[in-house]
N, C-alpha and C positions, 0 to 999 in steps of 0.2 A: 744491189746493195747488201752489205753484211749486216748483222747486228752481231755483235760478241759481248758473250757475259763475263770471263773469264780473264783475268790479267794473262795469265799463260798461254791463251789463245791468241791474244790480241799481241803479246811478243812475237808468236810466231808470224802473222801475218806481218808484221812490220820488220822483221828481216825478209822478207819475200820480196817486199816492196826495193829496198834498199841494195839487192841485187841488181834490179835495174835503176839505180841512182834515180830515184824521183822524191822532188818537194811533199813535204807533208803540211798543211792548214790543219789546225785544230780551232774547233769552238765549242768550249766547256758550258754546260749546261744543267739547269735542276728543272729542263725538262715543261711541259705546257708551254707546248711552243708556239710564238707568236710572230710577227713580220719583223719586229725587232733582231729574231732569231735569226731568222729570214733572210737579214738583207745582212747577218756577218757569213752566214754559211755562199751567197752568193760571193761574196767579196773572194771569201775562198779559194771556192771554185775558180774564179777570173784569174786569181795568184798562182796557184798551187797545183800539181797533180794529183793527188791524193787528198781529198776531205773527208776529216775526222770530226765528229762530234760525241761529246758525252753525255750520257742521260742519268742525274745522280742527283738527290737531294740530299746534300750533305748535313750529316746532325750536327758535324762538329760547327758549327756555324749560327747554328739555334741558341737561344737562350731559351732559362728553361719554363719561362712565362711565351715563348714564343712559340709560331703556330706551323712543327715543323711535321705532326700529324696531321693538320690539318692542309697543308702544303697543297694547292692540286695535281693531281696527278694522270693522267692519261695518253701511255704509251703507246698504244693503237693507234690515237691521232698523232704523238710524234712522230712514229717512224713513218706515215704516210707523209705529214711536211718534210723529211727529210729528204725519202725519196724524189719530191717534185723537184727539191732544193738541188738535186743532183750527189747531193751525200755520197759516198762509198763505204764507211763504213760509220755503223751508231755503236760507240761503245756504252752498255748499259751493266755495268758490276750492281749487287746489292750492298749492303754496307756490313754482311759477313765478308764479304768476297775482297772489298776494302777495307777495312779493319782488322778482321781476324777475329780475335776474345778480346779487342781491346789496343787504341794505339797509344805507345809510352813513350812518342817521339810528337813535341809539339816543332812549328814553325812560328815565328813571333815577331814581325815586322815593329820596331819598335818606333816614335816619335809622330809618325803620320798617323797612326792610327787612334792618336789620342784625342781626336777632333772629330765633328761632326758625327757621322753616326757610329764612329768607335767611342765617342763619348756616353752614347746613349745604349750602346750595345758593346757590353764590357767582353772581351775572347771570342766577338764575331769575326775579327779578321785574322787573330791566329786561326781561329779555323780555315779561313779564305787560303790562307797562305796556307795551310800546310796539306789540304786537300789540292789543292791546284799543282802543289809543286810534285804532290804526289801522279797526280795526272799527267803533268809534265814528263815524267819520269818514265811512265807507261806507255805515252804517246810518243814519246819525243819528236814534237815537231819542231818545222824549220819557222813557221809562224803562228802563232794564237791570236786569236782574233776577240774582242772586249767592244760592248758596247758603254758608251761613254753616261749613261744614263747612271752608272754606279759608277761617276766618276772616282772615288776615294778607291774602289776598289782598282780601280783600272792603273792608281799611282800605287797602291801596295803593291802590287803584281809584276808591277814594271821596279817597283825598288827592290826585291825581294831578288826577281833577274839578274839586277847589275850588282847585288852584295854579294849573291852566288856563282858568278860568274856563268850561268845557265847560257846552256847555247841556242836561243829560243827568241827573235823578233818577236815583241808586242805588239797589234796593228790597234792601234784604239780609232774606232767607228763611231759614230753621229749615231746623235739618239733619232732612234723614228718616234713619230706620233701618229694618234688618231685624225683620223679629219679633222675633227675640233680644236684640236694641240693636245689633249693629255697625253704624257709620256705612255708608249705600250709598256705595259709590265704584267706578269700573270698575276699577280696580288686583283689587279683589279676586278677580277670576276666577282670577287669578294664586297666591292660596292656594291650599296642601294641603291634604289635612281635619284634619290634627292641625294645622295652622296657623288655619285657619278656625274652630277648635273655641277655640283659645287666643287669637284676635285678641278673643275677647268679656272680656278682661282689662282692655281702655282702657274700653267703655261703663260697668263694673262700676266700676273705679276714679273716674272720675267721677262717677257716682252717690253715691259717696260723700262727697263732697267738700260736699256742706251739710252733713250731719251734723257731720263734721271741725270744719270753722267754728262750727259751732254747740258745741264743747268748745272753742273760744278757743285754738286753735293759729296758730301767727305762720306769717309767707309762708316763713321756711324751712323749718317743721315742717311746713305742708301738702306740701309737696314733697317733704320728705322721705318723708313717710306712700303716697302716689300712687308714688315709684319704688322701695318697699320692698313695697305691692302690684304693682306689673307684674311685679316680678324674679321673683316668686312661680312663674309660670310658664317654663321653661326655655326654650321657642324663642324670648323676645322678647330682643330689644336696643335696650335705649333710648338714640333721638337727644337728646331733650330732652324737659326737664318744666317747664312755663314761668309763672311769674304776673305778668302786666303787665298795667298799664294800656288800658283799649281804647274806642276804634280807636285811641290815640296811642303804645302801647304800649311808654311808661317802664316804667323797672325800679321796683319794690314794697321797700320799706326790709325786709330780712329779717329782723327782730325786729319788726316791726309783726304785730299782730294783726289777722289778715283782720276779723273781725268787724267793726273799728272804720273798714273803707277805705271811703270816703263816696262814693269815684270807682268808676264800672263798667269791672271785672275781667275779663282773661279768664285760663283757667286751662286751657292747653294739652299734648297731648306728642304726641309722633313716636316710632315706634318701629318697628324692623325685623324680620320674621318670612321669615326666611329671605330671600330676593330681594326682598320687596314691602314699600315701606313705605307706613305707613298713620299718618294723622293723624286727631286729635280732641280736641273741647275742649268749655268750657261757659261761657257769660258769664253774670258775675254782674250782677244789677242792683238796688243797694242790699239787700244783704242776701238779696235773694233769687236763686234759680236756675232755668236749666232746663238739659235734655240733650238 
């Protein structure tokens, strides 16, 4: 396995590649990596000849009450999950190396991002876009690979593709969980254990949520039922609890009856445990679900 720091290094190796006509998998990453990581870098690998990952905590994507210092960080244990994972190469640039003195080109995915956690986080997903597209660019792979746990991000990414005409498959991949259900995410190192013990309130309340539907409650009674189980627990604070459309993600008429929505849902929330916040969701497709 390579690691390359170097945009220019990493061009070169990918014309090498490309004399022998082989597929490239990429899976962009900020890095502390976890089985979530894991199971897109596998996906890869089963796809592709060539897997590519990035190791990058991107500033542009921070806001500036956000914890992009304090991010975790630990490279040594990356690049060893990488290599178990089968990797070929970890692209890991610093943010001289992507950036320069300063970038004076934004990417700005516009209408989807004005919802859910673009709501709460004003130029997080220009960031998202214009780092990824910049990765794109470097990498150019034939697939990228997204786990669905940042579903918003996963419909920027794929909208951002089709308005640019990027020649670049999106594969979007199922969220993994811990035993218990909580979504894997590196944030979470960042719980307490009374915070850790009560974060298992989002997997819980989503799980609920076909049954719900299944007693014919309308888009604002599931919502309301979802932030009247979170509240249940004292440490959480909810950012939002969201049902839209997806990936286009319009607003749901709030006297509609979910049962009856013919379009694939998704059914989101953000919620704050002390300093960490953590998101989760579940998309519905035609009636049915998963977590």
């Amino acid at each position: 396995m390579d690691i390359i720091r170097s945009i220019a290094d990493f061009k070169y190796k990918w014309k090498q590649w490309k004399q022998n006509d082989v597929t490239v998998g990429f899976v962009p990453t900020m890095g502390y990596l976890h089985q979530g990581h894991t199971s897109l870098m596998e996906r890869a690998r089963q796809e592709c000849d060539i897997v590519v990952i990035s190791i990058f905590v991107n500033p542009l994507q921070f806001g500036p009450n956000e914890d992009f210092e304090q991010y975790p960080r630990d490279e040594q244990r990356d690049v060893t999950i990488a290599r178990e994972a089968g990797v070929d190469v970890v692209f890991i640039p610093d943010v001289k190396e992507m950036y320069g003195s300063g970038m004076k080109t934004n990417i700005a995915v516009s209408d989807i991002t004005s919802v859910m956690c673009g709501a709460n986080r004003p130029g997080h997903f220009d960031g998202v876009a214009t780092v990824v597209n910049k990765l794109f660019h470097i990498v150019r792979p034939d697939k990228a690979y997204f786990g669905m746990k940042d579903a918003q991000q996963v419909a920027v990414v794929t909208q951002m593709v089709l308005d640019l005409s990027m020649d670049v498959e999106i594969v979007p991949c199922d969220i993994i969980r811990e035993e218990d259900g909580l979504a894997m995410s590196s944030r979470n190192k960042y719980l307490k254990p009374e915070e850790r013990k009560q974060a298992l309130i989002l997997s819980d309340s989503l799980m609920k949520v076909h049954k719900w539907i299944e007693e014919g409650v309308t888009v604002a009674q599931l919502k309301q039922l979802i932030t009247a189980h979170v509240d249940v627990v004292p440490l959480s604070e909810i950012q939002y609890v969201a049902l839209y459309t997806y990936p286009g993600l319009k607003e749901l008429p709030a006297k509609q009856k979910v049962m009856d929505i013919q379009e694939t849902i998704i059914v989101a929330l953000a919620v704050m445990f002390g300093t960490t916040r953590l998101i989760d969701n579940v998309v519905i497709y035609g009636g049915e679900h998963r977590v």
